[in-house]
C-alpha positions as CSV (number, residue, x, y, z in Angstrom):
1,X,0.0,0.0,0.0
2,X,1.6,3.3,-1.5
3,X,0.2,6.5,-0.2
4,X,-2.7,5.2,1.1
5,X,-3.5,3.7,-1.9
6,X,-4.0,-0.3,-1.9
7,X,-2.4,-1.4,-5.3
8,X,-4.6,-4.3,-7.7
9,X,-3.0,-6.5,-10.0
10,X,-5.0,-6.1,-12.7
11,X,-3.7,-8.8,-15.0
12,X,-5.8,-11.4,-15.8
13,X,-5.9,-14.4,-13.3
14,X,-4.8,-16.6,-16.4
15,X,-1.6,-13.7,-17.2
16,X,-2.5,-13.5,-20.7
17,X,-3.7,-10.1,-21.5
18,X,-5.5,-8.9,-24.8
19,X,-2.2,-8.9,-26.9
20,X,-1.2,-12.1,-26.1
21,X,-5.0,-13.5,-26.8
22,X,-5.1,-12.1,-29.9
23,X,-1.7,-13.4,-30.7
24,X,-2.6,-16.8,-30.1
25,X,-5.9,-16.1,-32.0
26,X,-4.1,-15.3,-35.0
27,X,-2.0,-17.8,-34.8
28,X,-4.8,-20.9,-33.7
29,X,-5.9,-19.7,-37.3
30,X,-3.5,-19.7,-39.3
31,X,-0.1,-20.8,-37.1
32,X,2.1,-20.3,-40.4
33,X,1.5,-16.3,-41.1
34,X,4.8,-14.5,-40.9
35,X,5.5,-12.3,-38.0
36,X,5.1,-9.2,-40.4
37,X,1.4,-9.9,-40.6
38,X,1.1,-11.5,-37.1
39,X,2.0,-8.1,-36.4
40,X,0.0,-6.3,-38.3
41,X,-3.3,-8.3,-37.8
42,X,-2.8,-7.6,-33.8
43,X,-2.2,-3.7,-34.6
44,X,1.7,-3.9,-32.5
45,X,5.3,-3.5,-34.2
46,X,6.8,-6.2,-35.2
47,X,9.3,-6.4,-32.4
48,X,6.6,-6.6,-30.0
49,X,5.2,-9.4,-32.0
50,X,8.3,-11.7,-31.8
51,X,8.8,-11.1,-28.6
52,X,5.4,-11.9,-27.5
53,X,5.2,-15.2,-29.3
54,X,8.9,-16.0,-27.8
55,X,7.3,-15.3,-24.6
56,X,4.1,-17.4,-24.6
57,X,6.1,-20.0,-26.3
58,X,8.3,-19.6,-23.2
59,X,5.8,-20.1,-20.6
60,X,4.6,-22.9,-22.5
61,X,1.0,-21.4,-23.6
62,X,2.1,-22.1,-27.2
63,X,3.1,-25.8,-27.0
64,X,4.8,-26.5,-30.7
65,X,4.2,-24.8,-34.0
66,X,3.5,-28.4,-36.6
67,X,1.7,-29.1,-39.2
68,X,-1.5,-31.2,-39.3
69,X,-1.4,-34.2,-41.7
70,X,-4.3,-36.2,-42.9
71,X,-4.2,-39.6,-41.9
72,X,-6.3,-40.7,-45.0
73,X,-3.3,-38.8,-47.2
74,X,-0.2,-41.1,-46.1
75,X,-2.6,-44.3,-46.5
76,X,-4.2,-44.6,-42.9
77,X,-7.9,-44.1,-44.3
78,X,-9.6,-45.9,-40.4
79,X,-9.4,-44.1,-37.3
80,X,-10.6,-45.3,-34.3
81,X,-10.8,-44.5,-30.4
82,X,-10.0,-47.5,-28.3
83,X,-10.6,-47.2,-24.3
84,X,-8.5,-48.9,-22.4
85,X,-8.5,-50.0,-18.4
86,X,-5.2,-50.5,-17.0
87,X,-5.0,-53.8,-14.3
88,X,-5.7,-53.1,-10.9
89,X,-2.6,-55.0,-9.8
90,X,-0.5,-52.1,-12.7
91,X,-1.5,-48.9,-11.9
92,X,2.4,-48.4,-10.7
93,X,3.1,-49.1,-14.6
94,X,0.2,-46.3,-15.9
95,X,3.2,-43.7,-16.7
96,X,5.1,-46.9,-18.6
97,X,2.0,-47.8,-20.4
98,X,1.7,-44.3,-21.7
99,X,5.6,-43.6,-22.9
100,X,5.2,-47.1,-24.9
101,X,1.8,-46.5,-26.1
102,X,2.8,-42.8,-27.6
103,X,6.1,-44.5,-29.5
104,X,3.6,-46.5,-31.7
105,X,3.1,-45.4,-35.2
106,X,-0.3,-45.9,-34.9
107,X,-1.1,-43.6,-32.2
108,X,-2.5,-40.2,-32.9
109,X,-3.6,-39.1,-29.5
110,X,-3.5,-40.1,-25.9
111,X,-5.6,-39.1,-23.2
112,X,-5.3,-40.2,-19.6
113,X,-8.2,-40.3,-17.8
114,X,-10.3,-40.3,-14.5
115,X,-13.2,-42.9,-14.6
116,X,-14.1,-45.7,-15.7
117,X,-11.4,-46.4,-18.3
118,X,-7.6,-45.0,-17.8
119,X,-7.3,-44.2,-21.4
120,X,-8.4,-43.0,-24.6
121,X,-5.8,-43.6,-27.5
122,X,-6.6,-42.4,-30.7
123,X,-5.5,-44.6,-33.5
124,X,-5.2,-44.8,-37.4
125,X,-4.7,-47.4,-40.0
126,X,-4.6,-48.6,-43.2
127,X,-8.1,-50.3,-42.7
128,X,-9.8,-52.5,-40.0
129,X,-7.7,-55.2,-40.0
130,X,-4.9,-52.9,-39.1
131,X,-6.7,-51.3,-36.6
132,X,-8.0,-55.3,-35.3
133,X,-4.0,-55.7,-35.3
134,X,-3.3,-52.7,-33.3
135,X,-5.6,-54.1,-30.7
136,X,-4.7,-57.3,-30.2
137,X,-0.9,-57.4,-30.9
138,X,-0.4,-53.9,-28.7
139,X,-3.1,-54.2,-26.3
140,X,-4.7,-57.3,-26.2
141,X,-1.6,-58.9,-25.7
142,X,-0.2,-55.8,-23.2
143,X,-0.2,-57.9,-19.5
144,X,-0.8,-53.9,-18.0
145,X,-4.2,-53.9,-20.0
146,X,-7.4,-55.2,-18.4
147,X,-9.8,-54.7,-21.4
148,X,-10.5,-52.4,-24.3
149,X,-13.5,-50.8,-26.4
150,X,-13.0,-50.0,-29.8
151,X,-15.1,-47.3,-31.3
152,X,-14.6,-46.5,-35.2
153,X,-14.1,-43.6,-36.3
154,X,-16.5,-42.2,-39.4
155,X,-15.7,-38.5,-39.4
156,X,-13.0,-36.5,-37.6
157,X,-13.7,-32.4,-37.6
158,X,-10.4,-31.0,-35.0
159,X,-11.2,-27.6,-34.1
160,X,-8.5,-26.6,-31.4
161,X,-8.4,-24.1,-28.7
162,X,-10.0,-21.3,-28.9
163,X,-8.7,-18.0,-27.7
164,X,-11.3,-15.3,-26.5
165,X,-14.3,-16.8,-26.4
């Protein structure tokens, strides 16, 4: 307290102010604009631009710049989401199971979860059979895994984070 005066902190509770959000707007859209136009579509000077994106990379709010590939374009036309319950005698090994589950080609996505199942793992393949394959010979035959539930896939829309809304 400064004269009397009791001092707020009036950044936002998440530490991104309007700047940054409309950096990372810009950027969720289209993540391969240069910084020119990063700057210019967020109304600051091209400096402040790279040093902003530096920043939230940084602090880790912007996690990897990569591009998104189609699975169907490199010959992996199924997709599918496969649940899977770790064994109540394994849950020491749940951090194992994920590192060797992510190193599989197959693997698009994994989430770990709370409930019922302990994971989600998004998968593609060539067709059914590969995706029957992926099952059995990395699951199936896993002695961490309890049981899994397949889903298929028929339609895959990803829309990412959104930044302002």
């Amino acid at each position: 307290m400064a004269d009397g005066v009791e001092s707020q902190d009036l950044r936002p509770r998440d530490g991104l102010d309007e700047v940054d959000r409309a950096i990372l707007a810009a950027l969720a859209a289209d993540g391969r604009m240069s910084n020119a136009a990063l700057a210019e579509a967020v109304g600051v000077a091209a400096s402040t631009s790279l040093a902003r994106v530096r920043a939230l990379t940084a602090r880790g709010v912007i996690s990897g710049f990569r591009a998104t590939i189609d699975p169907r374009a490199v010959g992996r036309d199924m997709q599918a989401l496969i649940s899977v319950a770790i064994r109540a005698g394994a849950r020491a090994n749940i951090a194992r199971f994920a590192e060797e589950i992510r190193t599989m080609p197959e693997v698009i996505q994994v989430f770990f979860l709370g409930g019922a199942e302990d994971f989600i793992v998004h998968v593609a393949a060539r067709d059914s059979d590969g995706i029957r394959d992926f099952v059995l010979e990395a699951l199936s035959a896993n002695p961490l895994v309890a049981s899994t539930r397949t889903s298929m896939v028929f339609d895959h829309h990803f829309i990412g984070v959104r930044v302002g809304d």
